[in-house]
Structures are given as structure tokens and as C-alpha cells.
N, CA, C and O of each residue as an XYZ file, in Angstrom:
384
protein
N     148.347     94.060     18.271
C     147.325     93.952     19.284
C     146.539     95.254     19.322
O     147.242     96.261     19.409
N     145.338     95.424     19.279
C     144.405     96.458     19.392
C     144.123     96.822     20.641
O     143.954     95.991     21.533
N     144.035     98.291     20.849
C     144.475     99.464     22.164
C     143.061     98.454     22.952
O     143.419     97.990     24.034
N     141.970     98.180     22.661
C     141.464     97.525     23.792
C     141.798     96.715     24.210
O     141.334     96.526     25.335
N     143.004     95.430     23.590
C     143.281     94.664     24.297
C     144.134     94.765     25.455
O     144.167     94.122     26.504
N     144.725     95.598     25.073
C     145.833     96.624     26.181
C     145.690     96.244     27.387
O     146.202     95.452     28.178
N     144.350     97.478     27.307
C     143.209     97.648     28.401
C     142.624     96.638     29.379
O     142.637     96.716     30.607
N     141.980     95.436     28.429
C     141.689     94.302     28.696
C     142.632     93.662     29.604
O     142.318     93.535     30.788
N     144.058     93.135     29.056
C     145.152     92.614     29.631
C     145.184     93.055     31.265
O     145.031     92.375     32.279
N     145.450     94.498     31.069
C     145.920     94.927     32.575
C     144.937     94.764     33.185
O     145.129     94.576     34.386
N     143.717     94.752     32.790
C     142.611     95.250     33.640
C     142.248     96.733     33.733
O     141.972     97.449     34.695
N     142.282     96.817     33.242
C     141.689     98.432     33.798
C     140.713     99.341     32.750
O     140.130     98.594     31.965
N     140.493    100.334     32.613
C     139.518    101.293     32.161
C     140.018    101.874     30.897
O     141.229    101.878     30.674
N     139.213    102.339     30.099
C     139.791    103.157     28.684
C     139.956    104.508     29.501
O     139.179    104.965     30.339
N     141.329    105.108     28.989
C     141.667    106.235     29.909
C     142.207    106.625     31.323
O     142.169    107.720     31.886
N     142.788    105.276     31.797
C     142.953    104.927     32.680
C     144.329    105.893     33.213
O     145.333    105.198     33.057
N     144.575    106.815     33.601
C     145.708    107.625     34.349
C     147.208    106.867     34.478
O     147.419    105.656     34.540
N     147.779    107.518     34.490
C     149.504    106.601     34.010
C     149.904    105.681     35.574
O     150.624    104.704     35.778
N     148.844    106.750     36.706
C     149.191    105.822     37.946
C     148.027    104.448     37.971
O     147.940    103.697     38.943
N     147.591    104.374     37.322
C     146.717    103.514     37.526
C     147.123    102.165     36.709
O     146.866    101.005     37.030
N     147.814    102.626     35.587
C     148.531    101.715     34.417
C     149.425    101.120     34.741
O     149.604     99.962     34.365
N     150.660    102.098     35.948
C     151.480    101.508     36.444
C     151.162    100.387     37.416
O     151.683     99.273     37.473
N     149.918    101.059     38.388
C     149.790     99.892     39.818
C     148.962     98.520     39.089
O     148.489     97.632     39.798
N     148.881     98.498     37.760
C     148.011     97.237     37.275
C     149.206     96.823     36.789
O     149.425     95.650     37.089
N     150.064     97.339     36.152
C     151.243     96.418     35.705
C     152.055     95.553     36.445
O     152.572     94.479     36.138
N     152.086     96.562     38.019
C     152.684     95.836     38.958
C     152.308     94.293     39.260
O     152.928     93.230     39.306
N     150.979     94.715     39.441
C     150.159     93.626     40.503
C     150.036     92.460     39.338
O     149.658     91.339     39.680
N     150.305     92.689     38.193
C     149.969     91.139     37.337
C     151.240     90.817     37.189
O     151.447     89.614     37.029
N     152.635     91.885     37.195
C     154.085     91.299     36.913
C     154.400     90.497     37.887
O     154.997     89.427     37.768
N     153.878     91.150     39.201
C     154.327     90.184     40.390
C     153.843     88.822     40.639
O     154.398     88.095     41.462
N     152.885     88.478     39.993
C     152.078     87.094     40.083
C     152.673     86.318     38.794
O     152.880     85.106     38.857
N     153.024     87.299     37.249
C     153.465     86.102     36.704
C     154.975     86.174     35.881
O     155.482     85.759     34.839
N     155.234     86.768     36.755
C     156.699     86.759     36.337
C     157.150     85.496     36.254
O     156.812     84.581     37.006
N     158.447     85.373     34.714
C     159.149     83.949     34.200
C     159.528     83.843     35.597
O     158.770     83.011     36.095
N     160.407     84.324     36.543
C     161.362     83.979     37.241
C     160.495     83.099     38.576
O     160.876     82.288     39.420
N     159.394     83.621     38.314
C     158.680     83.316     39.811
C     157.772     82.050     39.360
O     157.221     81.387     40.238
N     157.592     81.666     37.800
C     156.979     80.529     37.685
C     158.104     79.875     36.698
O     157.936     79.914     35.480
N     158.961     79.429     37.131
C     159.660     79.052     35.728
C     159.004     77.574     34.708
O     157.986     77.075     35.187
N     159.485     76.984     33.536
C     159.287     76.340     33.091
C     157.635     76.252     32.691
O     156.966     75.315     32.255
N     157.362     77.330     32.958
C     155.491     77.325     32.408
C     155.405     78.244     31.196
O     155.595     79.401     31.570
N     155.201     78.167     29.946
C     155.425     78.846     28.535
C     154.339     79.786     28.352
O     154.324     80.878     27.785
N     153.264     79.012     29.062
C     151.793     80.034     28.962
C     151.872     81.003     29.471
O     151.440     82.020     28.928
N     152.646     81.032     31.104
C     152.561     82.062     31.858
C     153.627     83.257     31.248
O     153.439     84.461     31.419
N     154.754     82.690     30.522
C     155.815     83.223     30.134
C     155.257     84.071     28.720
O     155.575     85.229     28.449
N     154.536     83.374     28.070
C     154.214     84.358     27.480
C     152.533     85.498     27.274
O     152.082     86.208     26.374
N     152.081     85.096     28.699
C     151.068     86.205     28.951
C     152.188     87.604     29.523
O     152.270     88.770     29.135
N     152.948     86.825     30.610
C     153.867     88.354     30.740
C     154.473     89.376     29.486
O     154.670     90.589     29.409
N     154.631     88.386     28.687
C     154.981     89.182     27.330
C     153.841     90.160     26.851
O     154.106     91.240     26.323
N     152.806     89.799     27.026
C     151.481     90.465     26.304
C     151.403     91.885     27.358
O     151.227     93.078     27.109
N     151.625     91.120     28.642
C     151.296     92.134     29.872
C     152.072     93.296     29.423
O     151.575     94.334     28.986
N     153.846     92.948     29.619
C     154.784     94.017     29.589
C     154.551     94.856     28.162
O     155.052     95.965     27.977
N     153.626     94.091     27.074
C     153.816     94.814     25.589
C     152.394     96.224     26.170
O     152.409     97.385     25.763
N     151.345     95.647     27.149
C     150.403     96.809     27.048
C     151.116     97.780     27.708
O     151.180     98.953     27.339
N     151.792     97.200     28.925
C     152.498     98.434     30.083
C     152.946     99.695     29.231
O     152.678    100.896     29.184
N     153.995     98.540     28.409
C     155.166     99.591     27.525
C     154.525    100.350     26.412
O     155.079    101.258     25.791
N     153.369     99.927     26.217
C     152.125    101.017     25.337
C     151.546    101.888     25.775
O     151.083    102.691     24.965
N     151.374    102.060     26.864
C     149.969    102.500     27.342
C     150.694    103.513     28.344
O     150.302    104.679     28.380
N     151.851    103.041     29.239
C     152.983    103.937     29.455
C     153.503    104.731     28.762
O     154.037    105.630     29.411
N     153.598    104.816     27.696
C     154.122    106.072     26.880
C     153.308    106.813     25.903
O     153.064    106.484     24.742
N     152.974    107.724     26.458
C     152.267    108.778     25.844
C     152.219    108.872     24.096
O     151.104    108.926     23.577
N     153.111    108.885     23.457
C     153.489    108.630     22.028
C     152.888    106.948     21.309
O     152.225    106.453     20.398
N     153.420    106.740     22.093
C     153.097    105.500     21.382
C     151.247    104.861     22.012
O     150.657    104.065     21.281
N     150.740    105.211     23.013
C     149.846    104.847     23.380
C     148.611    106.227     22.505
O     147.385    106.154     22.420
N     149.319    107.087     22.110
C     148.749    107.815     20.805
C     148.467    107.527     19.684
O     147.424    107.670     19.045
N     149.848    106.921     19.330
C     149.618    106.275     17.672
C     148.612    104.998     17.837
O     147.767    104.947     16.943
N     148.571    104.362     18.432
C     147.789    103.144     19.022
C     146.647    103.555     18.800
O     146.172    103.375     17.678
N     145.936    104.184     19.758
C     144.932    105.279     19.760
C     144.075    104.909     17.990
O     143.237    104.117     17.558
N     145.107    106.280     17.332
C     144.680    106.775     15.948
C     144.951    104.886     15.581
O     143.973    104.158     15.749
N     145.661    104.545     15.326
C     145.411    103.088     14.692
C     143.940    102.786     14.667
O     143.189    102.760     13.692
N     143.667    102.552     16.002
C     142.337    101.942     16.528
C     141.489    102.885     15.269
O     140.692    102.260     14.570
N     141.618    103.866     15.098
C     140.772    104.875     14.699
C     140.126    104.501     12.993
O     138.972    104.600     12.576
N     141.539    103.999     12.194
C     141.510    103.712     10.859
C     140.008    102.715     10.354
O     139.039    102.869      9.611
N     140.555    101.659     11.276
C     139.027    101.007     10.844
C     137.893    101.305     10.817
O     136.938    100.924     10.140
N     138.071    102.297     11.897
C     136.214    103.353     11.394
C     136.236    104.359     11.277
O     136.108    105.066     12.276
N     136.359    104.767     10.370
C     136.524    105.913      9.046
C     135.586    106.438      9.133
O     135.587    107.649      9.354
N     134.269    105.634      8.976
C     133.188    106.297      9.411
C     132.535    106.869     10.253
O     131.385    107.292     10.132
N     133.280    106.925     11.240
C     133.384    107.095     12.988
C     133.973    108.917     12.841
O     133.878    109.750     13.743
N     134.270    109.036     12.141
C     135.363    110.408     11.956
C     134.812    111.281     11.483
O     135.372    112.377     11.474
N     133.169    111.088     10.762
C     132.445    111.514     10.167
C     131.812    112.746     11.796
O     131.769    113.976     11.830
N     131.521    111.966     12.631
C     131.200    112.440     13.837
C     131.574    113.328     14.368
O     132.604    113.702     13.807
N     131.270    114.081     15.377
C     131.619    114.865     16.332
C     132.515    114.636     17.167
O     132.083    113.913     18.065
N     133.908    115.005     17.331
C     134.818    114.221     18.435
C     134.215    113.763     19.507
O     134.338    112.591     19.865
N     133.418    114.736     20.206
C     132.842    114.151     21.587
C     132.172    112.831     21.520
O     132.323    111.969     22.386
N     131.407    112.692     20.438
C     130.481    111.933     20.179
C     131.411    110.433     19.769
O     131.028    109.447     20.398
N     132.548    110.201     18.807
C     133.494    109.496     18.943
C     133.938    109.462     20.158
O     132.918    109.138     20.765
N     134.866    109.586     21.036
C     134.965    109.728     22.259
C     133.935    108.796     23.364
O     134.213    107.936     24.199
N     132.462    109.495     22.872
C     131.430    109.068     24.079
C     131.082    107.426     23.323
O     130.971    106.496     24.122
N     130.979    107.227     22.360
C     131.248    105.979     21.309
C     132.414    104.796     22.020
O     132.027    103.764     22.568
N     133.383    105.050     21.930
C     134.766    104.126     22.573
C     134.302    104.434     24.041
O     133.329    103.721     24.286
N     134.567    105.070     24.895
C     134.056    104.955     26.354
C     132.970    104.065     26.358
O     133.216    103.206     27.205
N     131.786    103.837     25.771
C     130.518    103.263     25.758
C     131.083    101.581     25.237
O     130.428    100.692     25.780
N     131.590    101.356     24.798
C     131.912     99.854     23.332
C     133.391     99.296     25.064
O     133.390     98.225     25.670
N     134.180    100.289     25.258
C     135.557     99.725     25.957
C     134.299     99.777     27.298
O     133.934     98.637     27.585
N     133.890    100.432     27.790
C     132.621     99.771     29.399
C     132.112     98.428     28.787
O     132.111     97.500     29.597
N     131.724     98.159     27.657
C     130.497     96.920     27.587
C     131.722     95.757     27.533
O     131.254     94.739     28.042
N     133.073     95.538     27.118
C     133.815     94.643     27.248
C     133.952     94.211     28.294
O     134.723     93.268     28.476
């Protein structure tokens, strides 16, 4: 899954602060948790998607390598000025 979908999933912002990652994880675990809808497969496995961004995006390391992943496909992007990469993904993750 690609770091914007992450993003997408929880709801929230590229760069979004670890408290902010957490209170979005909450508020969608509590609505679709297996236990609280049982026998529904769809819902059962959006929580899966949910808990896979939490557990990404929650950890510093791994919401890094993610990151640089994202990065590979535009190679040509690297050519740039960090800031300018940077102001690039902020600009592309707002228009989603």
C-alpha cells in the first residue's frame, strides 16, 4: 500500500503529528471494529487496512522506509531541491 493511502485511510494530512495519527486511529477503530460489527467481511477487512496505516505511520522507522519507497518511483523528483520535493508531495497529498 502506498504512504498516501495510509493517509487517505485514517483521514488525515501528509505529516500529520503522532497525536493526531493516534486520535484518527481511534475514532475509525471504534466504529469498525470485528467485535462491534461481527459477521460483516468488508468491515473486517477495512479495519485491517486501518490498523496496517496506524501500525505504519505510528512508527517512526517504518513510516520512513515507506516514505523513501514512495520516493523510488520518481527518481526524477530527486533531481530537485529537497524543499522543492517536499513542497511537491504536500501540494499532490492536499489535492487528494
Amino acid at each position: 500500500m502506498a504512504i498516501s493511502d495510509y493517509y487517505k485511510i485514517l483521514g488525515i494530512k501528509y505529516g500529520a503529528t503522532p497525536d493526531e495519527i493516534k486520535r484518527a486511529y481511534h475514532r475509525i477503530a471504534k466504529r469498525h471494529h470485528p467485535d462491534k460489527n461481527p459477521n460483516n467481511k468488508s468491515n473486517e477487512e477495512y479495519f485491517k487496512q486501518v490498523s496496517e496505516a496506524y501500525n505504519t505511520l505510528s512508527d517512526n522507522e517504518a513510516r520512513k522506509n515507506t516514505t523513501l519507497s514512495f520516493f523510488i518511483p520518481h527518481r526524477k523528483e530527486l533531481s530537485k531541491p529537497p524543499n522543492q520535493i517536499l513542497i511537491n508531495l504536500i501540494i499532490s497529498a492536499s489535492k487528494e
